[in-house]
N, C-alpha and C positions, 0 to 999 in steps of 0.2 A: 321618192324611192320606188323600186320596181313599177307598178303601171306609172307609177307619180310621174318618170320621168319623161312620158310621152306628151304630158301637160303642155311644155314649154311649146309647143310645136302650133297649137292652137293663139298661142300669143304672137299676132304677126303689128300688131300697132305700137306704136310709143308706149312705156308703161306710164300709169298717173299715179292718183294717189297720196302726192303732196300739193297742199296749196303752197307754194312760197314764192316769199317777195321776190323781185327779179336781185338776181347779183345772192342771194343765199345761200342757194344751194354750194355756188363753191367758196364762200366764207366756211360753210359748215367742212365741207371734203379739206380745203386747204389744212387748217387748224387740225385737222387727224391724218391728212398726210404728213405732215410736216414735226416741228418738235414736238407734239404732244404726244408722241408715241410714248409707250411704256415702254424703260430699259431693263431687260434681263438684268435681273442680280448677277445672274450668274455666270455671264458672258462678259466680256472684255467690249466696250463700244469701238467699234469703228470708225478710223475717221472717214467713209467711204472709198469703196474700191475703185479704181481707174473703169474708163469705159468700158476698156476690152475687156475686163472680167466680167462685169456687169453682163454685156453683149453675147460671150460665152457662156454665163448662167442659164440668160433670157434661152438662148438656141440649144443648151441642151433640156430646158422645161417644154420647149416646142417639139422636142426628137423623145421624150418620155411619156409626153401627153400627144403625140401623132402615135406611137409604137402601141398605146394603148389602146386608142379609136380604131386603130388599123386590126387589131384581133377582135375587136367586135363585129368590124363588118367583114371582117374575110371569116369570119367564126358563125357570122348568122348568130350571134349569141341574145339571148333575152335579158330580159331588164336586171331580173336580180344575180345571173352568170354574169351578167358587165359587172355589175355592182363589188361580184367578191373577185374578181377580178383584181380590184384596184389593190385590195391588201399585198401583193408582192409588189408592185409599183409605189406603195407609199414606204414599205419598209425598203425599202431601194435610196430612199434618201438619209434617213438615219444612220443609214448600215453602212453607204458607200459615198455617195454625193455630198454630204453634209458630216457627214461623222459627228451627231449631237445624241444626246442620251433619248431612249427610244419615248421615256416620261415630257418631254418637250413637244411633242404631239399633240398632248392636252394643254399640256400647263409649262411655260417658259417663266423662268425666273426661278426665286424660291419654293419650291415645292411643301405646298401644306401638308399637315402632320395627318397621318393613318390612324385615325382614334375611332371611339364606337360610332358618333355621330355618321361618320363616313360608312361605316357596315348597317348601321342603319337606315340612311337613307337609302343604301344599295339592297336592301330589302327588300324594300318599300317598292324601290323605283323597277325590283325583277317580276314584279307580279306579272304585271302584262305580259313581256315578254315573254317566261316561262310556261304562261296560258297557252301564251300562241303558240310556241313550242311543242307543247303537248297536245293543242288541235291540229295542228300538221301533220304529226307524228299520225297520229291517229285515224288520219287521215279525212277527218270533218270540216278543212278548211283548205282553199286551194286543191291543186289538181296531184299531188305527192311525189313531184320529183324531187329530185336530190337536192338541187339549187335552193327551192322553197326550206327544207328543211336545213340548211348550211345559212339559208340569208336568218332564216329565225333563230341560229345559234348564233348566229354574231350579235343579234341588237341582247342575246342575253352575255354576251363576252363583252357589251362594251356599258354594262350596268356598272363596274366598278370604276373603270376610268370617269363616267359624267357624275358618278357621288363622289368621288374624288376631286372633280375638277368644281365641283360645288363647293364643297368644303373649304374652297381656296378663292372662292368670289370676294367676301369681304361688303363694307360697302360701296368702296371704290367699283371692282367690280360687280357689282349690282345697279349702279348707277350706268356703268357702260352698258351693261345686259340691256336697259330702259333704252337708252340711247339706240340701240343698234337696232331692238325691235321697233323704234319711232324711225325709224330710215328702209334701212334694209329690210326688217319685217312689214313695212307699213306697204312701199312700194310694191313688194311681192304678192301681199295678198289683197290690196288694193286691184293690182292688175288681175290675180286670180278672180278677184268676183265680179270683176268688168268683164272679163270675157267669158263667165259664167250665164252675166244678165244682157252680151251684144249677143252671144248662141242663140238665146231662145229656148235653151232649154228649161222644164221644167223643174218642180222641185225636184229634188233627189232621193226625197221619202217622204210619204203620206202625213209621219210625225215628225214634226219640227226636231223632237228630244230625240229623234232616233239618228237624226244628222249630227246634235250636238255631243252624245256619245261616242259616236265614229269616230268623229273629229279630236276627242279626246283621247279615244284606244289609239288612233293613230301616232298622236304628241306623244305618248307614252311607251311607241312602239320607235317611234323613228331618232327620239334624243339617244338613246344611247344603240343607236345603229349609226348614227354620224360621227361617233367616237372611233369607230370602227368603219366604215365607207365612207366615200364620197367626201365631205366635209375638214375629214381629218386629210385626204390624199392635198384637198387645194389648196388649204388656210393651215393646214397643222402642219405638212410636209413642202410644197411646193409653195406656198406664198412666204415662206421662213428660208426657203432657199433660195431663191431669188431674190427676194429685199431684205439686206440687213441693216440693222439698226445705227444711226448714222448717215447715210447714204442720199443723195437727193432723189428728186425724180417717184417721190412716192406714191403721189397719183398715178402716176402713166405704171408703175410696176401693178398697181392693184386695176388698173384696170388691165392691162394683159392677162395677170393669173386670171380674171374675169370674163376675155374675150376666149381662154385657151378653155376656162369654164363651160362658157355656151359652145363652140365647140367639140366637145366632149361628150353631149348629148345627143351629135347627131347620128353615133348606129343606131340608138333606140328610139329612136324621135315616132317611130311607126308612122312617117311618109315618104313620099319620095322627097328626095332632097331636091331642092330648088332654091334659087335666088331669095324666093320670098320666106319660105323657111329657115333656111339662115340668117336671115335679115332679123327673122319675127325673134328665135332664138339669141342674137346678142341684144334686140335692143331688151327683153326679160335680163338676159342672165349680165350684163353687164352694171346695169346702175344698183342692181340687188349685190351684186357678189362685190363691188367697187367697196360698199359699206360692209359687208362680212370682213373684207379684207384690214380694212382702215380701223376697225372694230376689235379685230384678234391681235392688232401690232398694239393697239394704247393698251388695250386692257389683258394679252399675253396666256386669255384662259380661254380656252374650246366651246366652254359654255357659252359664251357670250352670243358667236356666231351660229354656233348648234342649235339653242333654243329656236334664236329668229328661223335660221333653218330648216328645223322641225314644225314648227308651228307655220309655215309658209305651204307645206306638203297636208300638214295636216288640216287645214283651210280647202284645201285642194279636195283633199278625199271624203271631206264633210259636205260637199258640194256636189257629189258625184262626178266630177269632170275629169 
């Protein structure tokens, strides 16, 4: 998130990260493409829609996610005015494209129960945010524009939706949350410290614990800002609109929302845009978001992808890169 996302730009190689045997990786993708999606309760399943609607989904996801990119680079916009940006583009699919209740963002299916556990963790989990909140404000952190102070009220706006969507993991999802971080987490921050250690750059603080801190303000800063940016626009609004449940073709949908993903980074990418940056940009955001994608259909809760999510950025920023 905000500088987070000029990272990707620096990743121009294949990402690594997993040893696997040959032929695994798409036993592992097929099996989460495919039936083992989790069905909404609370949806009616589809027998899959004909091409052409499919075709017409897929192009208007490409005219919502081009309309997007395009006011960042005709805006000259910075990382975190992109970022709040996306909330009228993701309520755009709730509200008009999709017509599904605005709580399916987080959580699809049965919606877990609002009890203390949930206002409690949502306590818990506002401290950070609120801090940072109030160092902006104050103006001891960042440089005090408006954007700084709207991006730190978001990750405290979306403290209730991620203790909510906790509350609704279960084991099942817990097991997925494991799953997604051993793929999509793995892959992401595997590449992050590869290109950490082909830079050449040094450490990133004199104390070890002073990076392991960061790393953790940041996890605590950025989970429930993906509830709210980024996260929720791709896998919570756009990847729920374009693949429904039922439908073939689940690989090739999760990797589009994936490729439309890496794309989307390049007004802030902070280079010039080139063949190679582009290149460097989907071979990152494609095999990491393919599994956020495959990840939020089985298991239907924000959490799942958000953590890995979080903790990908936050890997990032413990690193100084």
């Amino acid at each position: 998130m905000t500088r987070a996302e000029s990272f990707t730009t620096r990743e121009t190689g294949r990402p690594g990260g997993i040893m696997a045997k040959p032929g695994s990786f798409r036993k592992i993708v097929v099996r989460l493409g495919g039936r083992g999606e989790r069905r909404p309760t609370t949806l009616t399943p589809s027998p899959g829609s004909g091409r052409r609607e499919r075709a017409l989904r897929a192009l208007i996801a490409c005219l919502v996610v081009g309309a997007y990119a395009a006011l960042g680079f005709a805006l000259r916009l910075d990382a975190n005015t992109y970022l709040l940006l996306g909330i009228p583009f993701t309520l755009l699919f709730p509200l008009a494209l999709h017509r599904r209740p605005i709580r399916e963002l987080w959580v699809r299916g049965a919606p877990p129960p609002v009890d203390r556990w949930v206002w409690v963790m949502a306590l818990a989990l506002a401290i950070v945010p609120v801090h940072g909140l109030l160092e902006v404000i104050a103006g001891r952190r960042g440089t005090g524009h408006w954007s700084e102070v709207v991006y730190s009220a978001a990750s405290v706006a979306g403290v209730f939706p991620v203790a909510w969507a906790l509350r609704g993991l279960g084991r099942a999802g817990s097991r997925r949350l494991a799953a997604c971080l051993g793929t999509a987490g793995l892959i992401g921050m595997s590449t992050v410290v590869a290109g950490f250690l082909v830079s050449g750059q040094g450490a990133p603080r004199p104390v070890p614990w002073a990076s392991l801190g960061l790393g953790l303000e940041s996890l605590l800063m950025y989970l429930p800002l993906v509830f709210v940016l980024e996260e929720v626009f791709f896998r919570g609004a756009l990847d729920s609109y374009l693949h429904r449940h039922g439908e073939p073709g689940g690989l090739w949908s999760a990797a589009f929302v994936s490729a439309l993903w890496g794309l989307w980074h390049l007004p802030v990418a902070g280079a010039p845009i080139t063949g190679g940056v582009v290149a460097g940009v989907l071979a990152f955001q494609i095999p990491v978001g393919m599994f956020l994608s495959l990840w939020w259909r089985r298991s239907g809760n924000l959490a799942v992808p958000g953590i890995a999510h979080a903790a990908i950025d936050s890997v990032r920023n413990a690193l100084g890169v």
